[in-house]
C-alpha positions as CSV (number, residue, x, y, z in Angstrom):
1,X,-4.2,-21.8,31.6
2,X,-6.2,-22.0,28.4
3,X,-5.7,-20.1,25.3
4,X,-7.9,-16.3,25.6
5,X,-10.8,-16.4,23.5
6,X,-12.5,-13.3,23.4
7,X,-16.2,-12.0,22.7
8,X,-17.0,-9.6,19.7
9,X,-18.1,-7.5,22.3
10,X,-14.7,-7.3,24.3
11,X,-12.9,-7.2,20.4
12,X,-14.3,-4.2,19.7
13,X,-13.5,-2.7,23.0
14,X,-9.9,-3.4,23.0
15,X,-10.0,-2.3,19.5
16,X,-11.4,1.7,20.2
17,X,-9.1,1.6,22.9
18,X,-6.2,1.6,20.7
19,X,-7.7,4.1,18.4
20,X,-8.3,6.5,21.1
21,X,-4.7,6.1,22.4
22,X,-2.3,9.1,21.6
23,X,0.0,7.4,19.4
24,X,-3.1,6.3,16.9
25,X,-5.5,9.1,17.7
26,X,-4.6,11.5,15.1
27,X,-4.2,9.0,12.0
28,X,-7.7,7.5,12.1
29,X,-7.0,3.7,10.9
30,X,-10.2,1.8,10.1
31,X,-10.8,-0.1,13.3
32,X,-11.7,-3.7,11.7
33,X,-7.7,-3.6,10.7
34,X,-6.9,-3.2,15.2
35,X,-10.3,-6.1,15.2
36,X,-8.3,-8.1,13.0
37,X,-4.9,-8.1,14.7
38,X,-7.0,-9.2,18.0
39,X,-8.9,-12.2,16.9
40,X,-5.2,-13.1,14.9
41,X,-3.3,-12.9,17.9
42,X,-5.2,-14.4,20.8
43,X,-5.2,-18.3,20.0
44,X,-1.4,-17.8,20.7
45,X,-1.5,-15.8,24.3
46,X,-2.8,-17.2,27.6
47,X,-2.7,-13.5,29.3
48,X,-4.4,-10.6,28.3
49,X,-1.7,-7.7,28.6
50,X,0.3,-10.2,26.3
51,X,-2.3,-10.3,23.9
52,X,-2.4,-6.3,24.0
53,X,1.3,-6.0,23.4
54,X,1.3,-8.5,20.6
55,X,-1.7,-6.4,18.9
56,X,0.1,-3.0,19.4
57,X,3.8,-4.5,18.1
58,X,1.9,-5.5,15.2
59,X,0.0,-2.3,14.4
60,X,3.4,-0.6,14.8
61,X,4.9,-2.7,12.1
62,X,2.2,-1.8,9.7
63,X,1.5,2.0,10.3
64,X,4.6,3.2,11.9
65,X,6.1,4.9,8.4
66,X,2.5,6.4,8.8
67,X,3.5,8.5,12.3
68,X,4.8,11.7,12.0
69,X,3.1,11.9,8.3
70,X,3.0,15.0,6.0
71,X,1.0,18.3,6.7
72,X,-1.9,17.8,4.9
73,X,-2.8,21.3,5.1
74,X,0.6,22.8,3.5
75,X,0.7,20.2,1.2
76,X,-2.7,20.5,-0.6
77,X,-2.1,24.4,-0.8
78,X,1.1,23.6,-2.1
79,X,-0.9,21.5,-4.9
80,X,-3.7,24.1,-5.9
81,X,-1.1,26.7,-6.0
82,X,1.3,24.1,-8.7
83,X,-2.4,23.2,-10.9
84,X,-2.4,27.5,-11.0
85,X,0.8,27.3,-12.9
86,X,1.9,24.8,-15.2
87,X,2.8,21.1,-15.7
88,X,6.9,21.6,-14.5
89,X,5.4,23.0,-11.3
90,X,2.8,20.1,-11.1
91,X,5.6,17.5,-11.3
92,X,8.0,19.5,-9.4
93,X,5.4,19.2,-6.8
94,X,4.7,15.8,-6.9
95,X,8.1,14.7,-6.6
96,X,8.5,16.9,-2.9
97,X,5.5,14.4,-2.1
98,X,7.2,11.7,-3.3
99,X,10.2,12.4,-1.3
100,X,8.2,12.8,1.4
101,X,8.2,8.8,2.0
102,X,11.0,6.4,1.8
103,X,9.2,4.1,-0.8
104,X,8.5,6.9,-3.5
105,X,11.4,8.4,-2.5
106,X,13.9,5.6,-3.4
107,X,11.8,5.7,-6.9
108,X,12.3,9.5,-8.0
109,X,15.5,9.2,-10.1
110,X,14.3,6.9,-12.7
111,X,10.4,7.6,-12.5
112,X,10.1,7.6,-16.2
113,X,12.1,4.8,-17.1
114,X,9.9,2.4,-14.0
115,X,6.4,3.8,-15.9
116,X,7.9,2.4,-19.6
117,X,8.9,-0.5,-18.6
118,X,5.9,-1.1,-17.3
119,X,3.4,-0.4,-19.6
120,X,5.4,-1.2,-22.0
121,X,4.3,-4.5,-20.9
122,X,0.2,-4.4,-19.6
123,X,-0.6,-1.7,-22.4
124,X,-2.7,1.2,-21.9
125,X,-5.1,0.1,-18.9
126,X,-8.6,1.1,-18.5
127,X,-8.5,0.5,-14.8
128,X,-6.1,0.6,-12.4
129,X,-6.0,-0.2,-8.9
130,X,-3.4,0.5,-6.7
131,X,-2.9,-1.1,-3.4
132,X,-1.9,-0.3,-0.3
133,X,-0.7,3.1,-2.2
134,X,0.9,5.4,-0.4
135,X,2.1,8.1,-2.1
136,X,2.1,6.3,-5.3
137,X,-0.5,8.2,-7.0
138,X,1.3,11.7,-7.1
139,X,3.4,9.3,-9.9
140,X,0.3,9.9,-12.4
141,X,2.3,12.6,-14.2
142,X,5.4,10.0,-15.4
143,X,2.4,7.4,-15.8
144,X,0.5,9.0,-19.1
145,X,-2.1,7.3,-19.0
146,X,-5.5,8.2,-21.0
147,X,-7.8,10.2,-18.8
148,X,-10.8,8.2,-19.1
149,X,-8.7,5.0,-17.2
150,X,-10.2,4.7,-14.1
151,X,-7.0,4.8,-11.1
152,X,-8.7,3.5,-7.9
153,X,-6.3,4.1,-4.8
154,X,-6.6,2.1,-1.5
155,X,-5.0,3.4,1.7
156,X,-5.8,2.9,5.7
157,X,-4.9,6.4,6.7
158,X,-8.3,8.2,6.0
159,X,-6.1,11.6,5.6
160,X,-3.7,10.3,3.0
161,X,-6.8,9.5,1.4
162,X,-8.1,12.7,1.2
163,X,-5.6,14.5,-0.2
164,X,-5.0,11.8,-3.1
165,X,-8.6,12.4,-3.7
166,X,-7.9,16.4,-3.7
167,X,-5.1,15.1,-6.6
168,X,-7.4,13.5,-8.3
169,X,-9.9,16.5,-8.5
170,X,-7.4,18.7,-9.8
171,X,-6.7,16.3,-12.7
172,X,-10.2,16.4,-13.6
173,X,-10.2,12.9,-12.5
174,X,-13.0,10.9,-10.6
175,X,-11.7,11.0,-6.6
176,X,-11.5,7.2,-6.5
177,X,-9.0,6.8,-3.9
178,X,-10.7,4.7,-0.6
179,X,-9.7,3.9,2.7
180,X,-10.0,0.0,3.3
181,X,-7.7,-2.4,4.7
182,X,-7.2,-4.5,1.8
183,X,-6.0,-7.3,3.4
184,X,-9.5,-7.8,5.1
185,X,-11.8,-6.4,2.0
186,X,-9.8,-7.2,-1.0
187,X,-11.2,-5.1,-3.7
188,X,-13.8,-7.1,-5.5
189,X,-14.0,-5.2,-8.8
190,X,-12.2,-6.4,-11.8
191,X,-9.5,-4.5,-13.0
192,X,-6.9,-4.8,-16.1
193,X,-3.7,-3.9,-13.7
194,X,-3.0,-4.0,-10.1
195,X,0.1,-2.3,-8.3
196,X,1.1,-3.7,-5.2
197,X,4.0,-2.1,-4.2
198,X,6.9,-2.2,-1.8
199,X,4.1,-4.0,0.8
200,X,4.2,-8.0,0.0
201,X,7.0,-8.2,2.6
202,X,4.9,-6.5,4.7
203,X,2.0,-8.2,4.4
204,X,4.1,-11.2,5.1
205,X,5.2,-10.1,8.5
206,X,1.7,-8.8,9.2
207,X,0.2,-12.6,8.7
208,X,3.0,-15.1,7.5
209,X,1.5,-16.7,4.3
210,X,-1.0,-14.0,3.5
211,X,-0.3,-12.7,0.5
212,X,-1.8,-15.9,-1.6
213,X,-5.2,-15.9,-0.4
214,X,-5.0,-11.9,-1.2
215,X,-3.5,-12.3,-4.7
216,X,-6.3,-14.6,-5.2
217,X,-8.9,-13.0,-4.3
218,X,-8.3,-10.2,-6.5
219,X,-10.1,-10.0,-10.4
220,X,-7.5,-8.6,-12.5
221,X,-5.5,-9.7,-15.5
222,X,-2.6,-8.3,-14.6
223,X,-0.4,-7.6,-11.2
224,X,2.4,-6.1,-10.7
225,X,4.2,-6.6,-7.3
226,X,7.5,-5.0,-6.4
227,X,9.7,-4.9,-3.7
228,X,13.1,-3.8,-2.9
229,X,16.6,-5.6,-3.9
230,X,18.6,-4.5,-0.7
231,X,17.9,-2.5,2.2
232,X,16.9,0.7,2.5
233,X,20.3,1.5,3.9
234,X,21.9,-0.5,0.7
235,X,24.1,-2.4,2.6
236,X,22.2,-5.7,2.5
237,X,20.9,-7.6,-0.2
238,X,17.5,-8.6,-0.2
239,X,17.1,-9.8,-3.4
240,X,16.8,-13.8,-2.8
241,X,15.0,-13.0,0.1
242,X,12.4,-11.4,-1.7
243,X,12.3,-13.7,-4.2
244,X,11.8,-16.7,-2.7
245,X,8.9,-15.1,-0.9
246,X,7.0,-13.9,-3.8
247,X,7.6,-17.9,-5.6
248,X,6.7,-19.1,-2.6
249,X,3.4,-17.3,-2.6
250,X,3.2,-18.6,-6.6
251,X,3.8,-22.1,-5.9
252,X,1.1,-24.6,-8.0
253,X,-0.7,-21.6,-9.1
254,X,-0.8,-21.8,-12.8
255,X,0.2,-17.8,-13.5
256,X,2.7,-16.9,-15.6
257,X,5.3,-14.7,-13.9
258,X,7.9,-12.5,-15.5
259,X,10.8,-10.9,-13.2
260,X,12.6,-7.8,-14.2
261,X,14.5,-4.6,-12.1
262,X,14.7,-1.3,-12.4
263,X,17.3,0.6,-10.3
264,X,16.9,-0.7,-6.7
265,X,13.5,-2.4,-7.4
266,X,12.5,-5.9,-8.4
267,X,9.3,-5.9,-10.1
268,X,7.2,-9.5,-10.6
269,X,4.8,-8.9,-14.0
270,X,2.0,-11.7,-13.2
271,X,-0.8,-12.6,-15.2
272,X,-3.2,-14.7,-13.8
């Protein structure tokens, strides 16, 4: 039996299928991401339920610390009530959001110190884009950054997206956060920094070599990549690992590329 090859037709089908399932109903991903995974995953099945099952193993990998996410609702009353006080209840907001998800979460304890080391290196960026965010941008108040920089915030979870933009609006900044799977659309505006964080692994498992062709495609002077040292249960080190995948991604490309760690988290400076 031949490899399946399937129309756009029956791509799109399959695709709204998924969304409509129960598990993905109520998180709204961008259906050219489920597209995606389908026209990836077919050259290498022969039967159609295998096909399926690859697609929905690989969705789960990339949006299952998305299930069970925050309450919206609570959350952004919990906000407007924090902006009605002052900037200790702001922060001591942001950082219940941040603990809210394992990959801020892991970051709270030395928030200040990750900011200064990193701008200590890019400077005082006039545009920002930061991918694949998460919860990310709730770290704007350790960041201080002027407030005419312009913080663009990508994210597949249209929800997530909506109440970073509700953020942004109470900062009396521009609601610039966007759902778009990056990995399909890489942003094509340029930008002085890029933070891609705690997702290159991810990416990697996702497609296996990835990551170049999406470094590359993005216009910005500096990026700044990090992922974790060991495992999220700290037993495991993760660090060579990690490594090796992000020089391995760097190989014959003539950027410079300087490594340093903060706490738990290796963090690649690269300048293209």
């Amino acid at each position: 039996m031949s490899r399946l090859t399937l129309s756009e037709d029956e791509i799109s089908q399959y695709a709204q299928e998924v969304l409509q399932s129960p598990k993905y109903r109520s998180i709204d991903i961008p259906q050219d991401l489920i597209e995606s995974l389908y026209i990836q995953e077919a050259p290498h099945h022969k039967h159609l339920q295998d096909l399926h099952k690859a697609v929905r193993k690989k969705l789960h990998n990339i949006v299952a610390t998305y299930l069970g996410d925050s309450d919206y609702d609570q959350a952004t009353m919990d906000l407007k009530e924090a902006f009605r006080q002052d900037e200790q209840a702001i922060k001591a907001t942001c950082t219940q959001i941040l603990k809210s998800h394992i990959s801020t979460q892991e970051r709270i304890t030395f928030l200040d110190v990750f900011y200064q080391e990193i701008f200590s290196r890019v400077g005082k960026p006039q545009l920002i884009l930061d991918l694949a965010c998460g919860y990310h941008p709730f770290g704007l108040p350790w960041m201080n950054l002027d407030q005419n920089c312009q913080y663009y915030a990508y994210d597949i979870i249209k929800a997530r997206v909506e109440f970073i933009n509700t953020f942004f609006n109470l900062l009396n900044r521009p609601p610039l956060a966007i759902q778009q799977d990056i990995l399909i659309h890489p942003p094509q505006m340029e930008a002085d920094v890029a933070f891609f964080f705690k997702e290159a692994h991810r990416f990697d498992q996702r497609q296996r070599g990835c990551n170049r062709n999406f470094w590359q495609a993005l216009k910005v002077k500096h990026l700044l990549v990090s992922l974790p040292a060991t495992s999220m249960s700290m037993r495991h080190d993760k660090s060579v690992q990690h490594r090796r995948l992000i020089y391995d991604t760097l190989k014959d490309l003539n950027w410079s590329v300087e490594e340093f760690q903060v706490e738990n988290e290796l963090i690649f400076w690269i300048r293209k």
